[in-house]
N, C-alpha and C positions, 0 to 999 in steps of 0.2 A: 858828351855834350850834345843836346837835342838843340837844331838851329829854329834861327826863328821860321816862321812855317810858309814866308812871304819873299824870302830872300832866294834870288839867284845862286843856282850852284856855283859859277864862277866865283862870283864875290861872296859868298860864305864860305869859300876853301882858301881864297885870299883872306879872309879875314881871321881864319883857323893859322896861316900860313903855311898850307897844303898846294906842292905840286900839281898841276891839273892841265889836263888838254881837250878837246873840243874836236871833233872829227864831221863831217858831211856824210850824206850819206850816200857817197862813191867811196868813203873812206879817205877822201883825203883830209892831213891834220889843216884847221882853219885856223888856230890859233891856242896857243898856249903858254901856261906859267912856264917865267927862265929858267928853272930850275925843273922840270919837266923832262927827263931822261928821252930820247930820244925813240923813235917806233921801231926801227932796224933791233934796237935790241931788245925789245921787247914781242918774238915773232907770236908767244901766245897770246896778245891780245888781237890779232889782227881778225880773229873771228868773230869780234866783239863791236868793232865799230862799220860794221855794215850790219844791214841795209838800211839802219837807221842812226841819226847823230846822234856819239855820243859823249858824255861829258868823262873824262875819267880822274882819278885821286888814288895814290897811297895813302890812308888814310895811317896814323897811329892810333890803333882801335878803332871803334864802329863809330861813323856818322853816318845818322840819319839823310834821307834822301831828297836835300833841298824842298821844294815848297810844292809837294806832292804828286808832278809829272813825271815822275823818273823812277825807274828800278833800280832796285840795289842787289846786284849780279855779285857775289863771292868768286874771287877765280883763283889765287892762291896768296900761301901768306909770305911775309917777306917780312925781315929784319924786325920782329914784334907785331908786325902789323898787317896789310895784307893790301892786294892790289883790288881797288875797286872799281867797276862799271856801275854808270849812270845813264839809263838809256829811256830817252822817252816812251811813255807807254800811251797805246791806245784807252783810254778812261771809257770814251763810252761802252766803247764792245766788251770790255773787260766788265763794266760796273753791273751791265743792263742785263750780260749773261753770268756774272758772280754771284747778286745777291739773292737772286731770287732762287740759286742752288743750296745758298749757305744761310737759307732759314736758321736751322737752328743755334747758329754760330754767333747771328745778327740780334737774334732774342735775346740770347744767353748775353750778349755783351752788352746790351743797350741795358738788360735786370743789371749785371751787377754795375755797371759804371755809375750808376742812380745812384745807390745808397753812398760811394764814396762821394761823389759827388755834392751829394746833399748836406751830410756830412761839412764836408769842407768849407761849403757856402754859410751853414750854418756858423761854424764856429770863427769863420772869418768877419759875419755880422757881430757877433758877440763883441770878438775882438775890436771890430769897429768901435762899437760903440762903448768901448771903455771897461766893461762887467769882468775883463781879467786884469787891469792895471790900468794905468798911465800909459797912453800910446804919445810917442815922439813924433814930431812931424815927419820924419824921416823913416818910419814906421808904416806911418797913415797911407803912406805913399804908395811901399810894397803891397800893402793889403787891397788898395782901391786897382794894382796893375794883378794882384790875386784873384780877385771879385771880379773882375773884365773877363781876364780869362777863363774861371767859371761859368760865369755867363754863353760865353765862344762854346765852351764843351756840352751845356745846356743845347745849346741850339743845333749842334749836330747830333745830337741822341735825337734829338729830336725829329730831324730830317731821317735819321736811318730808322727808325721807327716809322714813320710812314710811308718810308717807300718801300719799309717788308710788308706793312700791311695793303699799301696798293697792289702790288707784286703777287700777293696772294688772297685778291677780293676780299681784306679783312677789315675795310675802313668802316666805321660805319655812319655811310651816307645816309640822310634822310630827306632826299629833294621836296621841295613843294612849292606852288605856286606863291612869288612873292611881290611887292611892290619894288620896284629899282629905291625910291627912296629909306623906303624902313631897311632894305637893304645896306646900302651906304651910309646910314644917318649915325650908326656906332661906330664906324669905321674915321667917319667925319670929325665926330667929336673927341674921338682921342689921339686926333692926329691937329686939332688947331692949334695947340700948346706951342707943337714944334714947327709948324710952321711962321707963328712969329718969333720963335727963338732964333731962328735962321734969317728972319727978315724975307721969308719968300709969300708971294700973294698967292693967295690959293682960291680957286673960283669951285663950286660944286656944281651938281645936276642943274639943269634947266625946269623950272617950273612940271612943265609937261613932261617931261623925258620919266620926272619922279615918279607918276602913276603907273608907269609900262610896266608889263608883270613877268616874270622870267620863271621857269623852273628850276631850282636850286637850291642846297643845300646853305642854308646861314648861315653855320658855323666855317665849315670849310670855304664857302667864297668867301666871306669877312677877311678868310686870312692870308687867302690868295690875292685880295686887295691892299691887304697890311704888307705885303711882300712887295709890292707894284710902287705903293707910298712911300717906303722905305729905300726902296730905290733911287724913284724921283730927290724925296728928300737928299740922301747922298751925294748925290752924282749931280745937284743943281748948285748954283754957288750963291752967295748971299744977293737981295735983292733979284732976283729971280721969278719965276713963274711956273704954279702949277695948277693944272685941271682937271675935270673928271666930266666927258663927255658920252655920252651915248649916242649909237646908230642902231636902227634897225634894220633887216635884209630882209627880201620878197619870200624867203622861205620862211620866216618870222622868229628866227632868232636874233636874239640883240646882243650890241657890243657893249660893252661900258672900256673908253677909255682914258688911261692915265697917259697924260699929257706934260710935259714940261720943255724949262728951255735949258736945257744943263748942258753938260758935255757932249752927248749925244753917245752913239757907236760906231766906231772904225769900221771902214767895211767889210774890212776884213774878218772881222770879230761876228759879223751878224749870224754869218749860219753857223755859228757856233753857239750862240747865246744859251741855249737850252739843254746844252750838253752837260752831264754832272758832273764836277770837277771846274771846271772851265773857268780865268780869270784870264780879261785880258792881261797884255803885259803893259797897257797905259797906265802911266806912271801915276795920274789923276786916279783909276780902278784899285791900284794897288795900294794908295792909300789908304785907303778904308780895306778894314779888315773884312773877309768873309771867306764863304767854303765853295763859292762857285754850288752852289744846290740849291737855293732859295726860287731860281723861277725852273728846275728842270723840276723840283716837284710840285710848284704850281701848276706847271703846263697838266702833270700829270693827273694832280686833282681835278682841273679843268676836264680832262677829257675823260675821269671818271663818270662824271654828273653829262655827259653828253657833250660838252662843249668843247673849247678848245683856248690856246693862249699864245700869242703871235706877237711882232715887232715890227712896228713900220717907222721906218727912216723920217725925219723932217731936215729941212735946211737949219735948223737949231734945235736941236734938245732933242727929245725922242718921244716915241706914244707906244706903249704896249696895249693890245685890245684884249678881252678878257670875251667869250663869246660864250652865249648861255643857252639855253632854248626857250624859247618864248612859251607865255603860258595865257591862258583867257582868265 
């Protein structure tokens, strides 16, 4: 059974009805299921829960490794099953020094996942829309939580496709001098929809701000913008407020930022924000589905094109700036 990919190891081994314990990282146990055999008799894992906390489970058979932060350590088997370590891993230093070794691991998986993929998508459209039988409403259901999750799997093929190709100068950028508003103006229009669907006010560019010229790449900023919107959108709650402001700095690059009044970020969360992998564990974040990778490869494309992608705190909501290099 693959869990869902959001939930807590604790309460997905609770909800499997798997033993589980929870250790510090001095090793001491913090807390665990009652039925959780005791550490004295268990001396081979004592290796296992330092220097880092960890989660552990006898599992019956292989589960997967809760909602992506954790290792699945094999240490031996036992009564059909086997004793499992669940150990936080470092994401960035693993990610930043992984992918860009396992080129062609990352190629090859991102080629074949496409065709099944597509595949799937397709024939769940079809299905949709009637062209194999009679869909029951109870049908229609599975297929539109099908269709979702295709979508999900779309959008990480898609992040690890660009971040082999940034990884290894294969994007291909094409910067040029542009106006901030023809800039924003597509980005603008197919985001009005959703923003009265949400009931949230959205204000754009200032008059003057539109004519400032930037060097950059259209297609790839447009989308590092859609990533910034998509955000706001999320994370702001109905009747709400969103912006899009520009500054300019003495060294004559400009900012464009997205502005809102939403949840904001934990501070804890903040120098994290741009780590791959990275969700908080607020319970508002974790609502809405995602991969934690949407702004660590914005930031990146950002700083492909010369620029750069940053976060500054407000008393309500939040502003991410998006920084370009100016152009005459």
């Amino acid at each position: 059974m693959t869990p869902p990919i959001d939930m807590e190891p604790p309460a997905l081994f609770d909800l499997l009805g798997l033993p589980w314990a929870e250790f510090s990282s001095r090793g001491e146990q913090l807390r665990q299921h009652p039925d959780f055999p005791s550490l004295e008799a268990l001396p081979e894992l004592q290796p296992w829960v330092q220097p880092e906390t960890a989660v552990l489970v006898p599992p019956e058979g292989i589960i997967l490794a809760g909602p992506g932060a954790y290792d699945l350590a094999l240490l031996r088997r036992k009564e059909g099953g086997f004793w499992a370590v669940l150990r936080p891993r470092d994401l960035v230093r693993e990610f930043s020094e992984g992918y860009v070794e396992q080129k062609p691991f990352l190629n090859m998986l991102v080629h074949e996942l496409r065709l099944p993929i597509t595949v799937i998508k397709g024939y769940t459209d079809l299905i949709q829309r009637g062209l194999g039988g009679p869909v029951s409403e109870r049908q229609a259901q599975f297929l539109s939580i099908m269709a979702a999750n295709v979508k999900r799997l779309e959008r990480l093929l898609e992040f690890i496709s660009m971040l082999s190709k940034i990884a290894h100068r294969r994007l291909p950028l094409e910067p040029r001098p542009i106006a901030l508003g023809e800039l924003v103006a597509d980005v603008e229009e197919a985001w009005a929809d959703r923003w009265a669907e949400k009931k949230l006010t959205y204000t754009g560019l200032p008059e003057d701000a539109r004519q400032w010229r930037v060097q950059a790449d259209p297609q790839y900023t447009r989308w590092i913008l859609h990533r910034l919107y998509e955000n706001a959108w999320a994370y702001t709650p109905e009747g709400g407020r969103v912006w899009l402001e520009a500054r300019r700095h003495p060294d004559g690059t400009v900012d464009l930022i997205v502005a809102d009044t939403g949840i904001g970020v934990a501070e804890e969360d903040q120098a994290r924000l741009f780590q791959p992998f990275f969700r908080s564990p607020d319970e508002r974040v974790r609502a809405h589905k995602g991969w934690g990778l949407s702004l660590h490869v914005a930031r990146a494309l950002a700083r492909e094109q010369g620029g750069d992608l940053g976060y500054t705190p407000r008393p309500q909501g939040s502003a991410f700036w998006l920084r370009l290099p100016g152009a005459t």
